[in-house]
C-alpha positions as a Markdown table, in Angstrom:
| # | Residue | x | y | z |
|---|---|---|---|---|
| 1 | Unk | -173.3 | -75.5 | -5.2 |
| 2 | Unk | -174.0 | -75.5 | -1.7 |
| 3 | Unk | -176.8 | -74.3 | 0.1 |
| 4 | Unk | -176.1 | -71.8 | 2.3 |
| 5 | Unk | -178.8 | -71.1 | 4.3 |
| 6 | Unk | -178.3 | -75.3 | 5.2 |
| 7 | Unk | -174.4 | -74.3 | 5.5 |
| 8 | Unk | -175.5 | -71.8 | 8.3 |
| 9 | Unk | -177.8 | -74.6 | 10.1 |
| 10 | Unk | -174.8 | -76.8 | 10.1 |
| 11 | Unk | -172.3 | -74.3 | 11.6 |
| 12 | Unk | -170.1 | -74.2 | 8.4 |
| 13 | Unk | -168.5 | -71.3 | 7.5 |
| 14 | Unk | -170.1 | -68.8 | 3.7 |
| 15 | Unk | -167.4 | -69.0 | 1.5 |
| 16 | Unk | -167.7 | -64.9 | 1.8 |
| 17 | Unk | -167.2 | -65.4 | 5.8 |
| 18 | Unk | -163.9 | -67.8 | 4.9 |
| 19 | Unk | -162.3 | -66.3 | 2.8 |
| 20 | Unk | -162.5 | -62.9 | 4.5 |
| 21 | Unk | -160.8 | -65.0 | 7.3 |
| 22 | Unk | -158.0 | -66.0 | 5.2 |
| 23 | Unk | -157.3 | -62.7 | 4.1 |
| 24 | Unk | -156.9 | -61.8 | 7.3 |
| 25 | Unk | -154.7 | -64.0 | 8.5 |
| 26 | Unk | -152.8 | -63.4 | 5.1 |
| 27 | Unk | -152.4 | -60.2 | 5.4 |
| 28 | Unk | -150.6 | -60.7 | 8.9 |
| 29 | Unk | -148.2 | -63.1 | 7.4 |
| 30 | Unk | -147.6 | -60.6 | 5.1 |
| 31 | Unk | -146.6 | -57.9 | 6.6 |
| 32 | Unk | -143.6 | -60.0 | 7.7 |
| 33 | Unk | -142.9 | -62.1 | 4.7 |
| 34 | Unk | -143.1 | -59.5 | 2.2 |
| 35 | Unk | -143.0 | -60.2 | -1.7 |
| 36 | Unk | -144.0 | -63.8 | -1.8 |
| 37 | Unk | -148.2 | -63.9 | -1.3 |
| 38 | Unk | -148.2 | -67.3 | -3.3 |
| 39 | Unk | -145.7 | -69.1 | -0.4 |
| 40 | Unk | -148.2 | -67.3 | 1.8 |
| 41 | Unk | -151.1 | -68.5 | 0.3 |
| 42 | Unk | -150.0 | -72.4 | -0.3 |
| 43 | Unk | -148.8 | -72.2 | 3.5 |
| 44 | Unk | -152.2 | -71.5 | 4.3 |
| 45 | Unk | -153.8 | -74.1 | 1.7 |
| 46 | Unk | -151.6 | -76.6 | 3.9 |
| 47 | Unk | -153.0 | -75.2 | 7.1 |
| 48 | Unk | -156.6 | -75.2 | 6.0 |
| 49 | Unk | -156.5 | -79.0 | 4.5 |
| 50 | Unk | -154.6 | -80.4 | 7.8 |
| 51 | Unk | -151.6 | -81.2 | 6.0 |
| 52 | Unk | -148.1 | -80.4 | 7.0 |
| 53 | Unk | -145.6 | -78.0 | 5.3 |
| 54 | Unk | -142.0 | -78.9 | 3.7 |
| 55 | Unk | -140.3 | -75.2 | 2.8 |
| 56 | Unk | -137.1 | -76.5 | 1.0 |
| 57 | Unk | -134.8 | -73.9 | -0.2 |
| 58 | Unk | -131.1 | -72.2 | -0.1 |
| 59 | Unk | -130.1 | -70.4 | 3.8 |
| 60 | Unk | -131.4 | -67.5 | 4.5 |
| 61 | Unk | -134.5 | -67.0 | 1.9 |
| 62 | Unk | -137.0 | -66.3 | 4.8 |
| 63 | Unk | -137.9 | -70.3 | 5.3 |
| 64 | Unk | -137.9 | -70.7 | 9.2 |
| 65 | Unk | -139.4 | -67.0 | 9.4 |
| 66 | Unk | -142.4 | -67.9 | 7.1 |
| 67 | Unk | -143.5 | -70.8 | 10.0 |
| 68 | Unk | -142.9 | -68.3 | 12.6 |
| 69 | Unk | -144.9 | -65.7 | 11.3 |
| 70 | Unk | -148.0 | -68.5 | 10.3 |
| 71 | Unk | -147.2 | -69.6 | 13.8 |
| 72 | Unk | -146.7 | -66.2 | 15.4 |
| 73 | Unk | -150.6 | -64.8 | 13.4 |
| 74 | Unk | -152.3 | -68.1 | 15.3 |
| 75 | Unk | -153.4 | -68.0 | 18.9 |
| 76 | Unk | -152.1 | -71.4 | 19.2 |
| 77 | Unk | -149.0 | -73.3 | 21.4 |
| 78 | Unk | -146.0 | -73.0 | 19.3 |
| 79 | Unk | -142.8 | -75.5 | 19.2 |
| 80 | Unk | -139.6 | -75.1 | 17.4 |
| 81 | Unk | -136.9 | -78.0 | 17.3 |
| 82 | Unk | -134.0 | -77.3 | 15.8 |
| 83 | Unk | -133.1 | -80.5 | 14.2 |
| 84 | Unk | -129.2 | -81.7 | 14.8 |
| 85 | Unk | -127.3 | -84.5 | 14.3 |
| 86 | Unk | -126.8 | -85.6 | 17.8 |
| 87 | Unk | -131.0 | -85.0 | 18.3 |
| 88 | Unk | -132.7 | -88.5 | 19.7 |
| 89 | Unk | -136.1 | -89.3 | 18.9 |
| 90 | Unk | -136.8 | -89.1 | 23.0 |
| 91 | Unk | -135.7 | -84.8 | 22.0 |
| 92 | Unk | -139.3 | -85.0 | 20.1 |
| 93 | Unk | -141.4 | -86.9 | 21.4 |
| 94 | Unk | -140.7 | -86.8 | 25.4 |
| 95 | Unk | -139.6 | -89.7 | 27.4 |
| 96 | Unk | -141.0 | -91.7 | 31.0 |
| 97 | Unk | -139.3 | -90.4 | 33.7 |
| 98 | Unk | -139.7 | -92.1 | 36.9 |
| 99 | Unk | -141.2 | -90.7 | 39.8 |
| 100 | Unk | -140.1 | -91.7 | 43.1 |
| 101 | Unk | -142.8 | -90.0 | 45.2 |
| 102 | Unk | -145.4 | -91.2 | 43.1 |
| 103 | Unk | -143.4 | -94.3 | 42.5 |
| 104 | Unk | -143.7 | -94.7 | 38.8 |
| 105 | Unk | -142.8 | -93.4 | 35.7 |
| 106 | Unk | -144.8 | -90.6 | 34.1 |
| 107 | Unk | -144.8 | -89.6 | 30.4 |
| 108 | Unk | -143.2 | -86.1 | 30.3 |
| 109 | Unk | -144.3 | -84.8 | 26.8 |
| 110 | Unk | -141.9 | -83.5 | 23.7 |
| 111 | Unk | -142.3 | -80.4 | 22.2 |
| 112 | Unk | -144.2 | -82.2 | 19.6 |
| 113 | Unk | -147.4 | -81.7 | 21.7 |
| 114 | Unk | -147.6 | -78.1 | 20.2 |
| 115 | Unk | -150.2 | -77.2 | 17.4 |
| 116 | Unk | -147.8 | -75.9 | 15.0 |
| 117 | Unk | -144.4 | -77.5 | 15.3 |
| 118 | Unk | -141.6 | -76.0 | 13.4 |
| 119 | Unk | -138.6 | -78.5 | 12.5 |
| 120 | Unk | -135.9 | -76.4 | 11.4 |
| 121 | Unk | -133.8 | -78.2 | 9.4 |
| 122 | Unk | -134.9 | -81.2 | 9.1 |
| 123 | Unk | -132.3 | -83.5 | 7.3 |
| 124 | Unk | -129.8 | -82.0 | 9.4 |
| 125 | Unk | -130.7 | -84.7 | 11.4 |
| 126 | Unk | -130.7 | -88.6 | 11.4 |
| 127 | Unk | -133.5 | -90.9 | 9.9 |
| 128 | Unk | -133.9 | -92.5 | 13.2 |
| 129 | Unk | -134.4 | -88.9 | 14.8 |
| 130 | Unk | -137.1 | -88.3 | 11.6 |
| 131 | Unk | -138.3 | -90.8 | 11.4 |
| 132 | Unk | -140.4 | -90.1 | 14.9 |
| 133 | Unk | -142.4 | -87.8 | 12.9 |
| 134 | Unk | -144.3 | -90.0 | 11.5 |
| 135 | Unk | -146.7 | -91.5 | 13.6 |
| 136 | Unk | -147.2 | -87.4 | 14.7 |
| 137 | Unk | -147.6 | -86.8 | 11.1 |
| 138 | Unk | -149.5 | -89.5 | 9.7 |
| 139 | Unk | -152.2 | -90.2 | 12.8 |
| 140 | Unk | -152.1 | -87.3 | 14.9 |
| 141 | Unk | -150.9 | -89.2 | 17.9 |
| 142 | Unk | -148.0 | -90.6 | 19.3 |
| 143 | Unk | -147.2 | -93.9 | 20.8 |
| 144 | Unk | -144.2 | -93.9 | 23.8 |
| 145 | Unk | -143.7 | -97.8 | 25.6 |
| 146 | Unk | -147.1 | -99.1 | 24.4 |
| 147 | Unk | -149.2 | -96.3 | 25.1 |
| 148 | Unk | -150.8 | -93.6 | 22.7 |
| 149 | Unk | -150.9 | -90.0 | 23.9 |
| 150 | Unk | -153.3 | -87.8 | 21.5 |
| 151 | Unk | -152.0 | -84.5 | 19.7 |
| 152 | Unk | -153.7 | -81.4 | 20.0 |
| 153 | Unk | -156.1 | -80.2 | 17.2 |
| 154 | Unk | -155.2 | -78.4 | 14.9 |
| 155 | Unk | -151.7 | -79.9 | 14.7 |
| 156 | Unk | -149.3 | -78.9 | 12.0 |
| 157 | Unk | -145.7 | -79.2 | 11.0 |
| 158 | Unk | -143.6 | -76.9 | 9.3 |
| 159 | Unk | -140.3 | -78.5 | 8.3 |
| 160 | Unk | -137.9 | -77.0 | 6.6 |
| 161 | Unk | -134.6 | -78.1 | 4.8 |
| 162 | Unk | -131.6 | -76.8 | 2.7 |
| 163 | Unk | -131.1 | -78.4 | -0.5 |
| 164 | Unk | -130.0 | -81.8 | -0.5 |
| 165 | Unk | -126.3 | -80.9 | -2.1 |
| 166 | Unk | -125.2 | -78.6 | 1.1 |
| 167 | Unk | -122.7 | -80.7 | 3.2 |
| 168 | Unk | -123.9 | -82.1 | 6.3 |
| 169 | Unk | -127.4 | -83.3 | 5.5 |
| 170 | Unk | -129.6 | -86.5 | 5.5 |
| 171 | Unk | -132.2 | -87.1 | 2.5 |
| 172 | Unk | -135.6 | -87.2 | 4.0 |
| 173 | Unk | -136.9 | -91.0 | 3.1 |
| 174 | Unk | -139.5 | -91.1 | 1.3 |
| 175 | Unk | -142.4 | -92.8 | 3.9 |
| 176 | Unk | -141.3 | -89.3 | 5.5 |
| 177 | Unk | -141.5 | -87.1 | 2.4 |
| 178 | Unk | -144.9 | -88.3 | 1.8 |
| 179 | Unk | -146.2 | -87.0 | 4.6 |
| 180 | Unk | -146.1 | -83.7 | 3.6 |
| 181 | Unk | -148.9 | -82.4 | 2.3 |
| 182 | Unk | -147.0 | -79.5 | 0.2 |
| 183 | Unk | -143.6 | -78.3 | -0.6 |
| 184 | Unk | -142.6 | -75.0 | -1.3 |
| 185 | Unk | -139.9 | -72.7 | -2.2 |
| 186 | Unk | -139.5 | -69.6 | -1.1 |
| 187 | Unk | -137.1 | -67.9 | -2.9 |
| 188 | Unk | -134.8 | -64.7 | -3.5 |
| 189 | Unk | -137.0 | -62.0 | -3.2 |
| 190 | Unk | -137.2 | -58.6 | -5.8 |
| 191 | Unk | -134.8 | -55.7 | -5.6 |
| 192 | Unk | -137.5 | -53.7 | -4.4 |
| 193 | Unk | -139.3 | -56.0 | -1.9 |
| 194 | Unk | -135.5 | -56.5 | -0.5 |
| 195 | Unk | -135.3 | -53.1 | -0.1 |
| 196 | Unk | -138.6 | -52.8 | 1.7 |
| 197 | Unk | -137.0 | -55.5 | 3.9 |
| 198 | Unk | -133.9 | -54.0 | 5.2 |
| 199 | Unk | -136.4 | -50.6 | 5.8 |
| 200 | Unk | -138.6 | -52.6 | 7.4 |
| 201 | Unk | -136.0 | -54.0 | 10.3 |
| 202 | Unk | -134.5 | -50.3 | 10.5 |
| 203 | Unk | -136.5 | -50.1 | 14.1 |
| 204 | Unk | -136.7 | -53.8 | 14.8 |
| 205 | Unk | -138.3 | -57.0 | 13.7 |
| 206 | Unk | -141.7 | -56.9 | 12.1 |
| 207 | Unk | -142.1 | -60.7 | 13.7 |
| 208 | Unk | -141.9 | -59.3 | 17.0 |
| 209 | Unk | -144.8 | -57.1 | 16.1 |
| 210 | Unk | -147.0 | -59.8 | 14.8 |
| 211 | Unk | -150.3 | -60.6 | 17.2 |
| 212 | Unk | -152.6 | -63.3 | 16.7 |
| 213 | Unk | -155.0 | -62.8 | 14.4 |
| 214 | Unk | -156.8 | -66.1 | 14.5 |
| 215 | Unk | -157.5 | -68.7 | 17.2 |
| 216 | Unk | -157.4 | -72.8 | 16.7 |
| 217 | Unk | -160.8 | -72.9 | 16.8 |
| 218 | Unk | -161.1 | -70.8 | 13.6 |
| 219 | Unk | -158.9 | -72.9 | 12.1 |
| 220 | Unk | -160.8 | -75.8 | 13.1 |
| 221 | Unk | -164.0 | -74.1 | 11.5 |
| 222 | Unk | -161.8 | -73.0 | 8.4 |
| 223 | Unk | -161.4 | -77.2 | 7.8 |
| 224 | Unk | -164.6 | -78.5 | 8.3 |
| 225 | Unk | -165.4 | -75.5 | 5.5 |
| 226 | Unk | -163.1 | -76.9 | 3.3 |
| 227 | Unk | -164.5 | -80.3 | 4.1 |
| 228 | Unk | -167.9 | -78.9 | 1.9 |
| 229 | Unk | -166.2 | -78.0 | -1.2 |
| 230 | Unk | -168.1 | -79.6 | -3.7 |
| 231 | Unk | -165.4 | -81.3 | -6.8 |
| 232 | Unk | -167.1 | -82.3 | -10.0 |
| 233 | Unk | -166.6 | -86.1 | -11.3 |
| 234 | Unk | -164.4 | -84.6 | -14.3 |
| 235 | Unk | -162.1 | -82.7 | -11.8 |
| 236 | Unk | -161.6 | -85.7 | -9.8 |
| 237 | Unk | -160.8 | -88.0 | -13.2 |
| 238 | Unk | -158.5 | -84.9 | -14.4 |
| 239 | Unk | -156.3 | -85.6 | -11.3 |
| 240 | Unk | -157.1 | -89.6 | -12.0 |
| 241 | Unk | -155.7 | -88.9 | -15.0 |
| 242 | Unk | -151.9 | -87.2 | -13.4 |
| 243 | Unk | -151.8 | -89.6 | -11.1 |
| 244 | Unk | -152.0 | -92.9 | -13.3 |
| 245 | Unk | -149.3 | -91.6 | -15.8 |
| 246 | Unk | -146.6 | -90.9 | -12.7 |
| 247 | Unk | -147.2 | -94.3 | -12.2 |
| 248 | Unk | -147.1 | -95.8 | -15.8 |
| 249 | Unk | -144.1 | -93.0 | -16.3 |
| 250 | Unk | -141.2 | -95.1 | -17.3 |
| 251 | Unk | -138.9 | -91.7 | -16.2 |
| 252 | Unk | -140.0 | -92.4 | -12.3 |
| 253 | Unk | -139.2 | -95.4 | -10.3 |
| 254 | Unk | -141.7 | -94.0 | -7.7 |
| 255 | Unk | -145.2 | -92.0 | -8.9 |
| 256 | Unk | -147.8 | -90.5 | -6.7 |
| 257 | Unk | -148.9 | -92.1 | -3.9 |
| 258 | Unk | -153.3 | -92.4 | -2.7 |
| 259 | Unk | -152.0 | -90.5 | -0.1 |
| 260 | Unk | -150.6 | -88.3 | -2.3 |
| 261 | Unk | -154.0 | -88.4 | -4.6 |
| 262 | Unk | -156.1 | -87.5 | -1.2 |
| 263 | Unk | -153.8 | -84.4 | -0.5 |
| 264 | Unk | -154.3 | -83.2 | -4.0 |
| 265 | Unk | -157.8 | -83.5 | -3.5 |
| 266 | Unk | -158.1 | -82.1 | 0.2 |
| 267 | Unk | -155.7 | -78.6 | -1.2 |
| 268 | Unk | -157.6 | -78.3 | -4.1 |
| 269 | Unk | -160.9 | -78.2 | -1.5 |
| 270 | Unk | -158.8 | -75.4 | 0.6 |
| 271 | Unk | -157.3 | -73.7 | -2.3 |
| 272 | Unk | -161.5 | -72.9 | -3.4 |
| 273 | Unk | -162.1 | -71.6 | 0.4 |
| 274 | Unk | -159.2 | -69.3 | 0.1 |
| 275 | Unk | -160.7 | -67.9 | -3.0 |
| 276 | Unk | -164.4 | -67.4 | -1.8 |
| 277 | Unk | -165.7 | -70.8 | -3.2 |
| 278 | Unk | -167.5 | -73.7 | -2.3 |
| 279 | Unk | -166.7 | -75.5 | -5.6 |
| 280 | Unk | -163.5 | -76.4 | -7.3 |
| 281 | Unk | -162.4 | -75.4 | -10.7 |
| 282 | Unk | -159.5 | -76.9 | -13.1 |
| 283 | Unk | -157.1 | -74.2 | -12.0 |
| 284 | Unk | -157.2 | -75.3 | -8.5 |
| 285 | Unk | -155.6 | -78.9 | -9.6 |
| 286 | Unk | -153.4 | -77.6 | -11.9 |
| 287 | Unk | -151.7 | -74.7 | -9.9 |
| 288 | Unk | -151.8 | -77.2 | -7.3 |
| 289 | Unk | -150.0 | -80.3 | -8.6 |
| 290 | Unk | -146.4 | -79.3 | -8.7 |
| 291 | Unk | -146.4 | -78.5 | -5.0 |
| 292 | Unk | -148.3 | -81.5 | -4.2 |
| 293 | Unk | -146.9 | -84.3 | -6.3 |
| 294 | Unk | -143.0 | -83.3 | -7.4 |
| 295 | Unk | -141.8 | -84.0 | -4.1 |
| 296 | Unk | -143.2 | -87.5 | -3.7 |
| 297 | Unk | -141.6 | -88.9 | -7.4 |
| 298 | Unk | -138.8 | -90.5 | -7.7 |
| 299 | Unk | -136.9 | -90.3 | -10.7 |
| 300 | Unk | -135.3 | -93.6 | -12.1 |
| 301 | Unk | -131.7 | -93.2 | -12.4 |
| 302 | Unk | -131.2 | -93.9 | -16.6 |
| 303 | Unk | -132.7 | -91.0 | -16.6 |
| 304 | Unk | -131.2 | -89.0 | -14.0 |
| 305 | Unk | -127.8 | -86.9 | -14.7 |
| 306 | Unk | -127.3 | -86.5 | -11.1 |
| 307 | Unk | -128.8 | -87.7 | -7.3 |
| 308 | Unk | -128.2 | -83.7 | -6.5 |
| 309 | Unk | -130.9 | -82.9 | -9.1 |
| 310 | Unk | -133.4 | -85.5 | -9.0 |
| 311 | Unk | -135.5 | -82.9 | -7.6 |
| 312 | Unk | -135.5 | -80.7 | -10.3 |
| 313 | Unk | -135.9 | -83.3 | -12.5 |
| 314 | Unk | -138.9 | -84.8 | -10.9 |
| 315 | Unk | -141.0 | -81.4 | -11.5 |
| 316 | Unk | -139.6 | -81.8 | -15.7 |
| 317 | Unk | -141.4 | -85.1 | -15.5 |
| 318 | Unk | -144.1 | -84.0 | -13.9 |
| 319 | Unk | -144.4 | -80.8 | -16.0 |
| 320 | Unk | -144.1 | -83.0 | -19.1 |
| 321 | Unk | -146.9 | -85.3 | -17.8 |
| 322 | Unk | -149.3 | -82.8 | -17.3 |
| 323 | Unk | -148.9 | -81.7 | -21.3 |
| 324 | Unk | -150.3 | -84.9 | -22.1 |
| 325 | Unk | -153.2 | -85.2 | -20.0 |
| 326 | Unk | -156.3 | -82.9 | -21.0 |
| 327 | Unk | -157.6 | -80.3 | -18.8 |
| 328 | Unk | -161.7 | -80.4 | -18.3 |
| 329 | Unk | -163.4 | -77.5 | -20.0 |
């Protein structure tokens, strides 16, 4: 384990002093999105590891509410961009608008220079429109007529998307996919937590209520915490281990990517911090994997009874994978 009196010298974060953070900013979400603490948490295992966040899932299960409220608990510059068909890439990013005083074009930023971007409904629009994620997502900047314009830190997006087989949508490609971090689903919530819900908005929306809890620069100290979890050598050959077999899988055309391997590894590290630890443990990679690798396989079509359920069939794969690789002790 870590030291922690050298973990105080360097600035970093006690597990005790993280965690208590994350709870915090948990239990904001929380009182808005009620029912569902392990979206919550995995939303926050994104945030903490610098990823970005895909919530995929049927209308109105509480997907674009669960970024506003993670958004809405952050003292941070918020963006949403409702993703339509007739969106341009220039809608995202900004565009160079020419100046005649000054007498040249200046760079008049997108609302993509926010530090938590929500796209709502993402494949509602076209590749050429997504596909301008992906510098954003990938390096943290963008590039607009030959010149690179830095995003702030922290910088995350939250994407959402309806299931592939509702009319009107564009499957996400997967250079696009694999720059999310995480997927999630929501899902219907319990009698009783629906209940709760409709009681709950009685006198208004809890959203509305929902103050900052947390500033980017905790956030920023939240990561270079996670950045200290220690992972054993056996943990790390455990997710060797997954991540060969999607690729030797003769069920998937497409298995995990290294970036897909480094995202694993970087959650696992924030999962530990959420939990009070500075050390990772087999259950972090295994509650982990599903999220992390389903969406990034692609399942070969012998072996496919539909292209509407290719999703659901990657996670069977993967789910069968992870019976024949041995969990460390």
């Amino acid at each position: 384990m870590r030291n922690l009196e050298s973990a105080k010298r360097e600035g970093v974060l006690t597990p005790a002093e993280a965690a208590e953070r994350v709870a915090v900013l948990q239990r904001a979400i929380e009182r808005v999105i009620k029912g569902k603490s392990e979206a919550v948490r995995l939303a926050l295992v994104t945030l903490l590891a610098g990823g970005h966040l895909l919530v995929e899932d049927v209308p109105g299960v509480g997907k674009t509410t669960l970024a506003q409220a993670l958004a809405h608990a952050l003292d941070c510059v918020f963006q949403r961009i409702q993703f339509t068909s007739d969106l341009l890439p220039s809608d995202v990013i900004g565009l160079s608008v020419y100046n005649e005083r000054a007498g040249e074009f200046e760079f008049k930023q997108g609302p993509i220079f926010a530090n938590v971007v929500l796209a709502d409904e993402i494949n509602r629009t076209t590749p050429k429109t997504q596909s301008a994620l992906l510098e954003a997502m990938g390096e943290g900047h963008v590039t607009v007529e030959g010149v690179t314009y830095p995003l702030r830190a922290p910088f995350m997006v939250v994407a959402t998307q309806n299931p592939i087989e509702h009319h009107g949508t564009y499957p996400l490609p997967e250079s696009q996919v694999d720059r999310f971090m995480l997927r999630l689903r929501v899902g219907y919530p319990a009698f009783e937590v629906e209940k709760e819900i409709l009681r709950d908005r009685e006198r208004g929306d809890p959203l509305e209520a929902l103050r900052p809890v947390m500033s980017g620069d905790d956030v920023m100290d939240l990561r270079r915490s996670v950045q200290t979890v220690s992972v054993d050598d056996e943990l790390v050959d455990y997710l060797m281990r997954v991540v060969t077999a999607t690729r030797d899988s003769e069920v998937l055309d497409l298995g995990v990517s290294p970036r897909g391997t480094l995202a694993l590894f970087r959650a696992a590290q924030a999962l530990a911090v959420t939990e009070g630890r500075d050390y990772c443990v087999p259950d972090d990679i295994k509650r982990l994997i599903l999220p992390v690798f389903a969406h990034r396989l692609v399942v070969n079509s012998r072996f496919s009874s539909s292209f509407h359920r290719r999703s659901e069939e990657a996670e069977s794969a993967l789910l069968e994978i992870m019976k024949t690789v041995s969990v460390p002790i």
